[in-house]
C-alpha positions, 0 to 999 in steps of 0.5 A: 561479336559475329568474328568471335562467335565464328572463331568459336565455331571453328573450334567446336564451342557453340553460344546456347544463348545471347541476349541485348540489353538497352544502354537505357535499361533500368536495374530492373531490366538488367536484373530480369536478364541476368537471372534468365541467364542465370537458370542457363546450365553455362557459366561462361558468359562474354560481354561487349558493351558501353562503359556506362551499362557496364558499370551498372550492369556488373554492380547488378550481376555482383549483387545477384549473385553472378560472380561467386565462385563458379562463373568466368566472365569475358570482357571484349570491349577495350574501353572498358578496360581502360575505364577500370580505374572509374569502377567501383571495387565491388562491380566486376571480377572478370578477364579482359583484353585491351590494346597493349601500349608499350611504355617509352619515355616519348609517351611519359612525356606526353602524359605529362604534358596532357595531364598538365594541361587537361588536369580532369581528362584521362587519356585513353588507347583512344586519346593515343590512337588519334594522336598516331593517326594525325602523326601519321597523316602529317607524315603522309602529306610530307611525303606526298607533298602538297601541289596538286590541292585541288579538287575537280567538280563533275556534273553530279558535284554540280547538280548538288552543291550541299555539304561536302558533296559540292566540293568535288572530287580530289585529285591528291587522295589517289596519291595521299591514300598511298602514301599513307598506306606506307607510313610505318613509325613507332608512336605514342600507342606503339608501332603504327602501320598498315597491311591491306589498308588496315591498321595492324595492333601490335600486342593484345593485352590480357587483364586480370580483373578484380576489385579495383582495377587489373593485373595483366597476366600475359599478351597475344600476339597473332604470329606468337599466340600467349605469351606470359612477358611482353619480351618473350614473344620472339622465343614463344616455340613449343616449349609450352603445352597448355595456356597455363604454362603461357600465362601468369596465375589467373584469380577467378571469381570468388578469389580462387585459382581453382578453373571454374568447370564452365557449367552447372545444372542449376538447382531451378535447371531442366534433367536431362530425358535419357530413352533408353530402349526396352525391346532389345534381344540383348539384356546383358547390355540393356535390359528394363524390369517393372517394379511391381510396388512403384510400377516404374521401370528399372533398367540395369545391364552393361550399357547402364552400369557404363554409362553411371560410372561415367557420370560419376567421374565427371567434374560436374554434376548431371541430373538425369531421369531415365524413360523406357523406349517401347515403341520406337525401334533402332533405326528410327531412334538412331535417325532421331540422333542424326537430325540432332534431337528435334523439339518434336522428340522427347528425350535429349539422349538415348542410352543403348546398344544402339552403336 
């Protein structure tokens, strides 16, 4: 979370809010969490968390109402998606990536065999990366070899003799770390090796989820970016422009094709407080007349006129209320702007010839 909420930033999207919920939460819990979000103006939620609350957490958020048309929500939890298959059709509609695994007939065969000999188990990305991680390892001892097995106890292993800690350090791991760090071979889960002593996912599959299961509508690779067909990764150049034209059709909640906008004044949300200033000496662009029935103020002029037409030809809709500003001159409001709106200050914009 810390990594995406960084990437984010560096692209100018902020996280308004998060929130943690216990895997022990009762649907109570659950479902007081999910209607604080759902007063929030964002409709993009991402979630990272373990199977089991998935489950319960998505069946709530599907009965409260949280995945009609309107919302999108993003799953970064791998094993979710390889959980897809246990969920009931009701609990999600969402996307999701996960760790693509290239089909081959040396996996085929091994999922045949497990499925054999452990007829209740399901072999996850998990199951796969473990038996590439013991390939790998046997393959670096080979290529070590085996003398040197020895271990040399100093004066601090002998000082203390429990656990592993008696056992001393290793002479072979310099070596066997090496070797290992050089071990490239194409397992059960793909290509396995390592740069910088970590291990490098080869494609990242984007899922489509909803109703029982997913459907994948494209890969990620970082050298290639999107990429509608696993193939065509070599070929991805500047023919695309948008990440419609890099990824198959997307069905957003409320089975629709149509993008969700991402945001909404909620019907229960807050208006936004525009201060618009009355002490000017240009009343062509802002100007501020009492009405002597309601005695609120009516503001007209260029300034207003632009700033309504603009609200009109936005996708969404933005309440807003409108105050008179009389005893605040420019260069204060403008500061006011410029320290990014206090708690202190009253208004979330000013509307003005204030440029």
């Amino acid at each position: 979370m810390p990594h995406l909420t960084d990437a984010l930033q560096e692209i100018n999207v902020r996280i308004p809010y998060r929130t943690v919920i216990s895997p022990n939460a009762t649907g109570d819990e659950i479902s007081v969490e999910l209607l604080r979000m759902m007063t929030r103006p964002t409709r993009v939620f991402v979630v990272h968390t373990e199977d089991l609350l998935a489950s319960r957490f998505f069946a709530k958020a599907k009965e409260i109402g949280l995945m009609k048309q309107g919302y999108i929500w993003i799953l970064i939890t791998n094993s979710i998606t390889d959980g897809l298959s246990l969920m009931k059709e009701t609990e999600t509609d969402a996307m999701q990536g996960r760790e693509y695994v290239p089909r081959s007939d040396k996996l085929e065969a091994f999922k045949s065999k497990w499925k054999n000999r452990f007829p209740v188990s399901d072999l996850s990305v998990y199951g796969l990366w473990a038996y590439d991680a013991t390939t790998a390892l046997a393959l670096a001892i080979e290529e070590a070899g085996t003398s040197n097995l020895i271990f040399v106890k100093t004066d601090a292993t002998m000082r203390n003799m429990s656990g592993l800690q008696g056992l001393g350090v290793s002479q072979y791991g310099p070596k066997l770390l090496q070797t290992l760090s050089k071990v490239r071979f194409k397992g059960l889960s793909g290509d396995f090796r390592f740069i910088n002593r970590e291990l490098q996912p080869s494609v990242l599959e984007i899922v489509n989820v909803n109703g029982h299961g997913g459907r994948t509508i494209g890969y990620w690779t970082k050298e290639h970016g999107l990429f509608k067909h696993v193939d065509q990764r070599q070929a991805t150049t500047t023919t695309f422009t948008t990440w419609k034209d890099r990824l198959r059709p997307i069905i957003w909640p409320g089975d629709t094709t149509f993008v969700p906008k991402g945001w909404e004044i909620p019907t229960n949300g807050k208006r936004l407080k525009i201060g618009v200033p009355t002490n000017n000496h240009f009343p062509q662009f802002v100007k501020g007349t009492k009405d002597p029935i309601t005695n609120s103020t009516i503001f007209s002029g260029f300034c207003i006129d632009y700033f309504e037409a603009v609200i009109q030809a936005m996708p969404y809709d933005v309440s807003y209320d409108f105050f008179p500003v009389e005893d605040m001159d420019y260069e204060t409001m403008v500061y006011q702007v410029y320290l990014g709106f206090p708690v202190k200050f009253v208004f979330d914009l000013v509307l003005g010839g204030v440029s």
